[in-house]
Each structure stands twice: as structure tokens, then as C-alpha cells.
C-alpha positions as a printed Julia matrix, in Angstrom:
62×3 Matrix{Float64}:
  0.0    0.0    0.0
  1.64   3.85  -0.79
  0.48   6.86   0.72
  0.33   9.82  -0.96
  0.55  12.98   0.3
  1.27  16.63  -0.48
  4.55  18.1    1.23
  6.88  20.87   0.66
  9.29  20.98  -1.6
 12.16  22.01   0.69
 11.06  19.1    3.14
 10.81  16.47   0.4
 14.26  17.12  -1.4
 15.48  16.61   2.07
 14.03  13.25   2.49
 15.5   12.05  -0.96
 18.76  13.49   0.41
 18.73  11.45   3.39
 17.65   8.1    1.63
 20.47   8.91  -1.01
 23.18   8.98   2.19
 21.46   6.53   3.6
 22.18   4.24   0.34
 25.54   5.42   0.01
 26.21   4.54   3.63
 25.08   1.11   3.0
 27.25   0.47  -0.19
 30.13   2.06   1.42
 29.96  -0.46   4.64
 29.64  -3.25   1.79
 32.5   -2.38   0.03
 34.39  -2.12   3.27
 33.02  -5.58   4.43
 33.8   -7.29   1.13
 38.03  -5.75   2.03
 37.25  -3.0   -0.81
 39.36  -0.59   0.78
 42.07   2.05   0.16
 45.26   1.72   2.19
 45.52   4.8    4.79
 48.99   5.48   3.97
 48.11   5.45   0.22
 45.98   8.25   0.35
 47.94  10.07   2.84
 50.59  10.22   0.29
 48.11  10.89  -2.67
 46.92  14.16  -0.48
 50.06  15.5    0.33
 51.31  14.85  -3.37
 48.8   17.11  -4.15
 50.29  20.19  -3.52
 53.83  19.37  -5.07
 54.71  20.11  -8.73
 54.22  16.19  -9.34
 51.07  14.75  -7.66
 50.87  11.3   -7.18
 47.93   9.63  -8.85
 44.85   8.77  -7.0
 45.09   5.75  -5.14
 43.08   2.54  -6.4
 41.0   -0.28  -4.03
 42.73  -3.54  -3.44
């Protein structure tokens, strides 16, 4: 069953922000559970590379 009902704009473009995070979230804490990660150091490195005249390219999942 679906309810319908009339809300504000403001109010429901929040609510599909939330459920978008919330869905991120989840696939984020699946990757991480599945050992899809990036290595701490790694992008450590990456960032301070970043302001050099040679940045390192962005790190990749293992």
C-alpha cells in the first residue's frame, strides 16, 4: 500500500537526500566488508602529493 501525500518541496528534497546517504552509507559499509578498501597510507601520500609540482595519482582499491 503507498500513501500519498502533499509536502513541501524544501522538506521532500530533504528526504530524498537522506535516503540517497542513507544508500551510500550502505554500499560504502559493503565495500568495506567485502576488504574494498584504500590503504591509509596510500591516500595520505596521494593528499600531500597534491600540492607538489608532481602529484601522485589517486590511489586505487585492493
Amino acid at each position: 500500500m503507498a500513501l500519498t501525500a502533499q509536502v513541501p518541496i524544501l522538506l521532500a528534497e530533504k528526504v530524498d537526500q537522506e535516503q540517497e546517504r542513507s544508500r551510500l552509507t550502505r554500499e560504502a559499509l559493503a565495500e568495506v566488508d567485502a576488504g574494498q578498501v584504500i590503504d591509509h597510507q596510500a591516500v595520505q601520500a596521494w593528499a600531500d602529493s597534491l600540492s607538489t609540482a608532481e602529484p601522485l595519482p589517486p590511489p586505487i582499491r585492493r
